[in-house]
C-alpha positions as CSV (number, residue, x, y, z in Angstrom):
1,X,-26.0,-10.4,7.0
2,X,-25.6,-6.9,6.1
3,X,-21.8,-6.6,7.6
4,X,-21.1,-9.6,4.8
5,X,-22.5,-7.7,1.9
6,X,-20.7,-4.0,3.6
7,X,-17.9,-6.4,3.4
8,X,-18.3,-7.8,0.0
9,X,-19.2,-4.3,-1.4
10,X,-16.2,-2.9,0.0
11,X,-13.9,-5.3,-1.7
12,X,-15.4,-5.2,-5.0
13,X,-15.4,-1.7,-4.7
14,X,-11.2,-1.3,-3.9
15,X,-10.8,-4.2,-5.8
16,X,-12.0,-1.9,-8.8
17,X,-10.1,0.9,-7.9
18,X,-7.3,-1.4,-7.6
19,X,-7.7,-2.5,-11.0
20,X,-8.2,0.6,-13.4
21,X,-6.3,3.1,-11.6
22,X,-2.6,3.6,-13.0
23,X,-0.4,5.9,-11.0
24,X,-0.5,5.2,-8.0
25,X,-1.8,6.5,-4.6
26,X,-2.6,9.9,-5.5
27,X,-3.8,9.4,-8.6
28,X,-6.5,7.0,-7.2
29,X,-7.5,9.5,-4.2
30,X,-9.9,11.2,-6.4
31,X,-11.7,7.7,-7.9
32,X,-11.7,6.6,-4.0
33,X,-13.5,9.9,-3.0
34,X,-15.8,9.3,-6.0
35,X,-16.6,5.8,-5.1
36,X,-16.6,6.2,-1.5
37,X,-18.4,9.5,-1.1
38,X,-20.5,10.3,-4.2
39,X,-21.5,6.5,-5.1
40,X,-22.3,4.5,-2.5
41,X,-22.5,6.9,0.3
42,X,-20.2,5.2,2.7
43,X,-18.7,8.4,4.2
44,X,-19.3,12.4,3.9
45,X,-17.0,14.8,2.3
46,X,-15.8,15.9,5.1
47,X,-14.7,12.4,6.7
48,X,-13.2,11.8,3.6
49,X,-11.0,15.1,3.9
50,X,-10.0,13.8,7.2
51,X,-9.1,10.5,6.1
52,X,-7.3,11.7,3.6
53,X,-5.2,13.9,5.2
54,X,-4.4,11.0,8.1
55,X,-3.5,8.4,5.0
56,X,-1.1,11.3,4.0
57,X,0.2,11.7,7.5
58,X,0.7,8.2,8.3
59,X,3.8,5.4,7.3
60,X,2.9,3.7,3.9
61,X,1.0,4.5,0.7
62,X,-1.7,6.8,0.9
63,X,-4.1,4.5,-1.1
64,X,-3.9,1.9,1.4
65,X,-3.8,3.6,4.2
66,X,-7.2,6.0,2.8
67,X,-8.8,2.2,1.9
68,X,-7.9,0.6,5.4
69,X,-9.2,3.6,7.5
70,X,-12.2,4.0,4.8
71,X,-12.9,-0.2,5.4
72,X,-12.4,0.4,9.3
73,X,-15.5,3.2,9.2
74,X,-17.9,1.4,7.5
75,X,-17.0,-1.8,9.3
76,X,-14.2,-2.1,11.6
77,X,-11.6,-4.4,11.1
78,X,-13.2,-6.8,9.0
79,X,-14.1,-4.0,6.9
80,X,-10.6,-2.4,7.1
81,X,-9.5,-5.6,5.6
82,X,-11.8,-5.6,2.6
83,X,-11.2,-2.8,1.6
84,X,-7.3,-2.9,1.6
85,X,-7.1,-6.6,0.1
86,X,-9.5,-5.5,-2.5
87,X,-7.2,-2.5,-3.2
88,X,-3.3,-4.3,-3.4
89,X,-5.0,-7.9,-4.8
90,X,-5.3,-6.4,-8.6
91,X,-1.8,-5.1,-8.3
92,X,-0.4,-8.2,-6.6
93,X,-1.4,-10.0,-9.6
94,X,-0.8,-7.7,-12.3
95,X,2.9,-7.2,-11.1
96,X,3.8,-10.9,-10.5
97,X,2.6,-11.6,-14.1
98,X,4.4,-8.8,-15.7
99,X,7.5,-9.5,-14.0
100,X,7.2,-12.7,-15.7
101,X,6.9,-11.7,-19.1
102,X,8.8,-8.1,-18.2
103,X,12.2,-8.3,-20.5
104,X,9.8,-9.4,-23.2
105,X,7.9,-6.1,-23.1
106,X,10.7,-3.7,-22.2
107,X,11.6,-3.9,-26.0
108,X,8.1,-3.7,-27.5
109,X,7.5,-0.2,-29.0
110,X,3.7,-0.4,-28.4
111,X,4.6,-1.3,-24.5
112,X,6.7,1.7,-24.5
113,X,4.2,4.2,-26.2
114,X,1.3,2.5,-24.2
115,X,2.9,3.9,-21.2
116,X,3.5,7.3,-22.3
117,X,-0.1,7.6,-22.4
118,X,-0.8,6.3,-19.1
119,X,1.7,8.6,-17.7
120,X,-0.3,11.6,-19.1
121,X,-3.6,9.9,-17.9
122,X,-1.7,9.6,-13.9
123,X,-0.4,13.7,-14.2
124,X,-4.6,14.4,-14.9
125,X,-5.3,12.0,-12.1
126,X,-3.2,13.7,-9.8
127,X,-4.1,17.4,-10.5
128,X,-7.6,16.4,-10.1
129,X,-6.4,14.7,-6.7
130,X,-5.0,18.0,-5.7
131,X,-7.8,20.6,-6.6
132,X,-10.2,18.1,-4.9
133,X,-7.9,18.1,-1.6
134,X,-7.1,22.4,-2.3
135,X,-11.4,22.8,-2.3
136,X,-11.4,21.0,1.1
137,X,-8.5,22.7,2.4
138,X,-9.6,25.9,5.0
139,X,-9.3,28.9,3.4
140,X,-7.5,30.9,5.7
141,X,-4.2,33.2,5.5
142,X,-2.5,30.2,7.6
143,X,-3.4,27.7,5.7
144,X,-2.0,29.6,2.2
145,X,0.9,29.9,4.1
146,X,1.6,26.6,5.1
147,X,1.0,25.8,1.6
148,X,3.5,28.6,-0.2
149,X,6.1,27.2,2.6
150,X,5.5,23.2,2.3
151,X,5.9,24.3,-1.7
152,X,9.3,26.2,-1.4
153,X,10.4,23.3,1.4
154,X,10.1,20.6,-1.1
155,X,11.0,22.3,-4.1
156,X,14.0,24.5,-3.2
157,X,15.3,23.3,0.2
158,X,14.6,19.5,-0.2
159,X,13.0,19.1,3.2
160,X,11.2,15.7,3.1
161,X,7.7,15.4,3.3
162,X,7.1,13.8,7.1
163,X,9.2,17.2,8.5
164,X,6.9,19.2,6.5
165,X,3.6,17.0,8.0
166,X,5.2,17.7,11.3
167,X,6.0,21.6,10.9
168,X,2.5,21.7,9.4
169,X,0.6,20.0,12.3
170,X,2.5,21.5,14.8
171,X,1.9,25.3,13.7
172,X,-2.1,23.7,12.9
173,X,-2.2,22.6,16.6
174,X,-0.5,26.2,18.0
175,X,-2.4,28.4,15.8
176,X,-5.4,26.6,17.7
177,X,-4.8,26.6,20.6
178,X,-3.7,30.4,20.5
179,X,-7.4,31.4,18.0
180,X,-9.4,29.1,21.1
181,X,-7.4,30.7,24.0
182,X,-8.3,34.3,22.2
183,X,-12.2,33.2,22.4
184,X,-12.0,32.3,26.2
185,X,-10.4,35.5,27.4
């Protein structure tokens, strides 16, 4: 009995997520990690960090990759499944009824202007996202420099994002292994 309601709570939960976040993956990350760690307890901050940062690592949108590994914690694969319906299903819907009634709104001025303010609401979402992911981050001189270089790879050089997840992981693993070999010697 309590796997159903984990279940059921993990649906309405994403399904609410789902529903009032605009943006995005990133811009939900920080309403997840609010609902996820400081509501109802399903997972610490750091296994949120480290979900996080494998949704970012892996194919697909971070939102529903952070919701299916998030279900899969709390309850395996029926959980997994949960959490990710109850995360796309409000988007599902809302898209396949505003591509109905799309060309209609296109031209509306209060459409228009509706959506400059949720695109200011998504750029506060995101930042928020971002500080919550830099306070989990180590704070280490590698670490600042992977961030400086993943900055000036995207920015400048155009390097996409899965080389700069591999660089990263890469030098992560290496720096490692050479900091534990130090420790045995």
């Amino acid at each position: 009995m309590k796997k159903k309601k984990y279940n059921l709570n993990l649906f309405r939960t994403f399904f609410n997520i789902g529903l009032f976040t605009f943006g995005g993956g990133y811009a939900m990350l920080s309403l997840i990690e609010e609902e996820v760690v400081k509501k109802n307890k399903y997972l610490s901050k750091e296994e949120m960090s480290d979900i996080i940062t494998i949704g970012e690592s892996t194919p697909g949108p971070i939102s529903v990759n952070v919701a299916t590994f998030v279900g899969y914690k709390v309850n395996g694969i029926i959980g997994a499944l949960s959490a990710t319906l109850g995360l796309i299903c409000p988007s599902f819907f809302i898209i396949l009824f505003l591509a109905s009634i799309l060309q209609k709104l296109q031209e509306s001025t209060i459409f228009q202007n509706a959506f400059l303010g949720i695109r200011a609401c998504v750029v506060a979402l995101i930042i928020k996202a971002l500080i919550n992911m830099y306070k989990e981050c180590p704070k280490n001189i590698l670490s600042y420099i992977l961030i400086v270089f993943s900055l000036i790879a995207v920015t400048f050089f155009d390097i996409g994002a899965i080389l700069i997840i591999i660089i990263s992981g890469i030098v992560g693993m290496v720096s490692f292994y050479l900091k534990d070999r130090r420790h045995v010697k």
